[in-house]
C-alpha positions as CSV (number, residue, x, y, z in Angstrom):
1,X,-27.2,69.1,12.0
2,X,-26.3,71.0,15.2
3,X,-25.5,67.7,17.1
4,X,-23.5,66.2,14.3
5,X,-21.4,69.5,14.2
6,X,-21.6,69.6,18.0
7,X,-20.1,65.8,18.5
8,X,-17.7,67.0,15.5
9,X,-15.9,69.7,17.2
10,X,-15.1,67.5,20.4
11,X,-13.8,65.1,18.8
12,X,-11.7,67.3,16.8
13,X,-10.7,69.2,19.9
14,X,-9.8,65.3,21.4
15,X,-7.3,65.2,18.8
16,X,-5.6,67.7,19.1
17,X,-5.1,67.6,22.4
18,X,-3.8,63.8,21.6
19,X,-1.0,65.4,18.9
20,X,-0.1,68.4,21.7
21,X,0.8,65.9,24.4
22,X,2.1,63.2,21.8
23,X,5.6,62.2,21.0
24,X,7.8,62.4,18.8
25,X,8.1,60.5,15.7
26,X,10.6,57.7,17.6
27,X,8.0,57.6,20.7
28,X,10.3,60.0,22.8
29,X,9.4,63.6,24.3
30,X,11.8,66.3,23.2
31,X,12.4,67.0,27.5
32,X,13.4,63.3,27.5
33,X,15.5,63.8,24.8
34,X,17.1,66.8,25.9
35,X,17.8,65.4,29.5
36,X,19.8,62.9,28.0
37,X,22.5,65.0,25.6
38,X,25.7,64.5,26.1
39,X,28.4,67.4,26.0
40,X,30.9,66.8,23.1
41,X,33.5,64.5,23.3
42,X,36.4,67.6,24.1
43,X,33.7,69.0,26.9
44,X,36.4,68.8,30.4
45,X,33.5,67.6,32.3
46,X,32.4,64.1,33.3
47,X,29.5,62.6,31.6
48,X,26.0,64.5,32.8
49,X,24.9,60.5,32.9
50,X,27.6,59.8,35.8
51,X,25.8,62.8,38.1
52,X,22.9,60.2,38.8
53,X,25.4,58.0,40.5
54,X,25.6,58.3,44.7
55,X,28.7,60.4,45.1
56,X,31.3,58.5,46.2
57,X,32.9,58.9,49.5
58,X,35.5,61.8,50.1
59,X,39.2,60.9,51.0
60,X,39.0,62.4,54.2
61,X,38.0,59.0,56.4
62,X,35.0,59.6,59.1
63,X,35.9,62.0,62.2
64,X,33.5,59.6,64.3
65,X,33.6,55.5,65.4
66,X,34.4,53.9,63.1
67,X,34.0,50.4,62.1
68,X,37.3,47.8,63.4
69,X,38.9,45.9,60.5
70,X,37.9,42.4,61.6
71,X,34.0,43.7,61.5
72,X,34.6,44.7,57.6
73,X,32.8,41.8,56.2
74,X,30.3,42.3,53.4
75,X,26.8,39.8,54.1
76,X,27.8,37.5,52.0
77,X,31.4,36.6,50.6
78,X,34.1,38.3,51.4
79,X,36.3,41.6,50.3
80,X,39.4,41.0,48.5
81,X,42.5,42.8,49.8
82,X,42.7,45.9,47.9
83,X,38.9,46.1,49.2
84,X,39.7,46.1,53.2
85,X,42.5,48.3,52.2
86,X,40.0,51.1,50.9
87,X,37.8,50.2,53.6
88,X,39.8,50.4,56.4
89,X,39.1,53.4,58.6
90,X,36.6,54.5,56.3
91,X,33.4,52.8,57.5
92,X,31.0,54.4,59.7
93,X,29.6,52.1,62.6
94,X,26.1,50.9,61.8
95,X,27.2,51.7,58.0
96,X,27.7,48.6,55.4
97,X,30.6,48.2,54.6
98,X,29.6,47.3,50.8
99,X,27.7,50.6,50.7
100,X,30.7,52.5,51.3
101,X,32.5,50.2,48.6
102,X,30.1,51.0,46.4
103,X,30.9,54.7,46.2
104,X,34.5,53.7,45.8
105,X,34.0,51.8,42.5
106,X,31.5,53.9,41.3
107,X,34.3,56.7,41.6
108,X,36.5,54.3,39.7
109,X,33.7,53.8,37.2
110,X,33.4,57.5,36.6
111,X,37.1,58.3,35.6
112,X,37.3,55.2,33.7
113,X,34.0,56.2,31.5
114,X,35.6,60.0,31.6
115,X,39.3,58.8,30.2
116,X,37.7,56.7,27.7
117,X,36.6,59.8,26.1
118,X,38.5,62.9,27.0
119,X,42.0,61.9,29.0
120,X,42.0,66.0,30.3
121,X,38.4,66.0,30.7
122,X,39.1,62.8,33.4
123,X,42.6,64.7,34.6
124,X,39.8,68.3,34.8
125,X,37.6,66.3,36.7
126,X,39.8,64.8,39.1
127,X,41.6,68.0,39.6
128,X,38.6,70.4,40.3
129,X,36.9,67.7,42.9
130,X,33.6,66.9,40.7
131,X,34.5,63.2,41.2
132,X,34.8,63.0,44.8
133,X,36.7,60.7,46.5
134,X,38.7,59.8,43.5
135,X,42.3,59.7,45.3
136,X,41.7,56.7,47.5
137,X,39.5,55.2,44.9
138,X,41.9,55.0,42.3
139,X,45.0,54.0,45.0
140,X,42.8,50.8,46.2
141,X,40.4,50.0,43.6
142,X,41.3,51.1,40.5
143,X,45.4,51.3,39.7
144,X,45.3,51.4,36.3
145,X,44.4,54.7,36.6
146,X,47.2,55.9,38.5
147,X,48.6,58.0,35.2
148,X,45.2,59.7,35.6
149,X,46.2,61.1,39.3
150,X,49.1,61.4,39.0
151,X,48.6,64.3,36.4
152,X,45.6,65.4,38.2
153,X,48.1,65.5,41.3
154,X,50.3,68.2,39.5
155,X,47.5,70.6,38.4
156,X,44.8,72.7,41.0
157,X,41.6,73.8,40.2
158,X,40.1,77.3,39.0
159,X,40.1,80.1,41.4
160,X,43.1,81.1,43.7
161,X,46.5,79.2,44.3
162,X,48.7,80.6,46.6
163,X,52.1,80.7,45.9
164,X,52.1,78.1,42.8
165,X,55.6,76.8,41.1
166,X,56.7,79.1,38.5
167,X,56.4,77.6,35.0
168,X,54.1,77.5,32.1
169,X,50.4,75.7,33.0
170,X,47.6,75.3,30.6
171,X,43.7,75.4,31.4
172,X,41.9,72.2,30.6
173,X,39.0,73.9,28.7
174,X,38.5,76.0,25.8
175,X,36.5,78.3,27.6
176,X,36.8,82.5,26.0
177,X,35.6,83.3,29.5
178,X,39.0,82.2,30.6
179,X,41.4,84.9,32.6
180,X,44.0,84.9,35.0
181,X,46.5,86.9,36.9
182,X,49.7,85.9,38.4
183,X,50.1,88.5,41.6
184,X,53.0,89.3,43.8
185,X,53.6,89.6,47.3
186,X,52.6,93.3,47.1
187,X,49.0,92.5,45.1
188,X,50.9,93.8,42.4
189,X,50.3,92.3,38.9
190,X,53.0,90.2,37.5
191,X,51.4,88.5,34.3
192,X,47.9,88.3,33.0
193,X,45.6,86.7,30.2
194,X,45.3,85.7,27.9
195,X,47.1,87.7,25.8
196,X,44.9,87.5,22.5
197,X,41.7,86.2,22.0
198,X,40.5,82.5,22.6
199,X,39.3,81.5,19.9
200,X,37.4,77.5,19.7
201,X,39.9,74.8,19.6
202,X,42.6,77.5,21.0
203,X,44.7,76.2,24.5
204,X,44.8,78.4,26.7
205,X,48.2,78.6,28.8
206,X,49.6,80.8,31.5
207,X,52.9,81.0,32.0
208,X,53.5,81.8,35.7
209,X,56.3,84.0,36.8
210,X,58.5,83.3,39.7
211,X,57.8,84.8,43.0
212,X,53.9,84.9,42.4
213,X,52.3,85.2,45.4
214,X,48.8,84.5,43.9
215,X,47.5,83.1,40.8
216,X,44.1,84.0,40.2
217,X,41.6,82.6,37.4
218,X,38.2,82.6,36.3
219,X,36.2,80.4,33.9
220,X,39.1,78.0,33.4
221,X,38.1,74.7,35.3
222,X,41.1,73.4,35.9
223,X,45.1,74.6,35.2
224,X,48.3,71.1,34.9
225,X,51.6,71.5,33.4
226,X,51.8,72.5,29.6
């Protein structure tokens, strides 16, 4: 009796160690599920699934040698002429050249996936920097999302802008956290909010005064033209 109850409670303590470490009922962890959420369509950031990507290469070209055009030549086949365009200037020596195209399309990639879901979330992005290299990426590689930049182009990202164009901007997020202040050449306040309470959905704009030295925000992401 004392073995049968012995070999009993192992193998009940087997199982449910078994059930502990199982899965769920569609064979997936909860962590793996939760790694792969998404933010909601209206979130102004790119998708968390672009992050794994390499980060694509910044607009600023190499400070060191740098690779001649006649030496950009991928292993096999050859770059088409938008391609050496990006390229040029903008390969390391000793780098491959189809590396650094690589991070170039994958920029392209990134606000392509971004504007198919949120058009301000792809403008945010752009603006704040989180897709790097986007500028030249989009000139050379990807032109059918000039409209893209060129919005992006007009805005500037949370934090302080020095001397900005007077006129009304709006943040692209609906962030409460969101607050600004438009400041004079003295430090002196000129304009602040927002005036009432965000609320969800709710834009938030800022209508900047002229002769502001300094407009200064917090938690908004990223400000264009209302």
């Amino acid at each position: 009796m004392y073995r049968r109850s012995a070999a009993a409670a192992v193998l009940l303590a087997a199982a449910l160690t078994l059930t502990a470490c199982g899965s769920d009922g569609d064979g997936k962890s909860d962590a793996g599920a939760a790694a792969k959420a998404k933010p909601p369509a209206a979130s102004p950031a790119p998708d968390p699934a672009d992050s794994s990507a390499a980060p694509a290469a910044p607009d600023a070209k190499p400070t060191g040698p740098v690779l001649p055009d006649a030496k950009l030549t991928p292993k096999t086949g050859s770059f088409k002429p938008n391609e050496k365009q990006y390229l040029s200037g903008r390969v390391p020596e000793k780098t491959d050249p189809a590396a650094v195209l690589q991070t170039g399309q994958e920029s392209c990639q990134r606000v392509e996936r971004t504007a198919k879901r949120d058009k301000d979330a792809a403008i945010g992005s752009v603006v704040a920097g989180e897709i790097t290299g986007a500028k030249d990426a989009i000139t050379f590689l990807c032109p059918e999302q000039k409209p893209i930049l060129a919005a992006a182009e007009k805005g500037f990202p949370d934090g302080t802008k020095q001397s900005p164009a007077a006129g009304t901007y709006r943040a692209l997020t609906q962030s409460a956290a969101c607050t600004w202040e438009a400041k004079g050449k003295d430090g002196g306040v000129l304009a602040s909010g927002p005036e009432a309470p965000v609320k969800a959905g709710d834009k938030v704009t800022a209508a900047i005064p002229a002769g502001t030295a300094q407009f200064v925000s917090t938690g908004c992401y990223a400000w264009i033209p209302a």
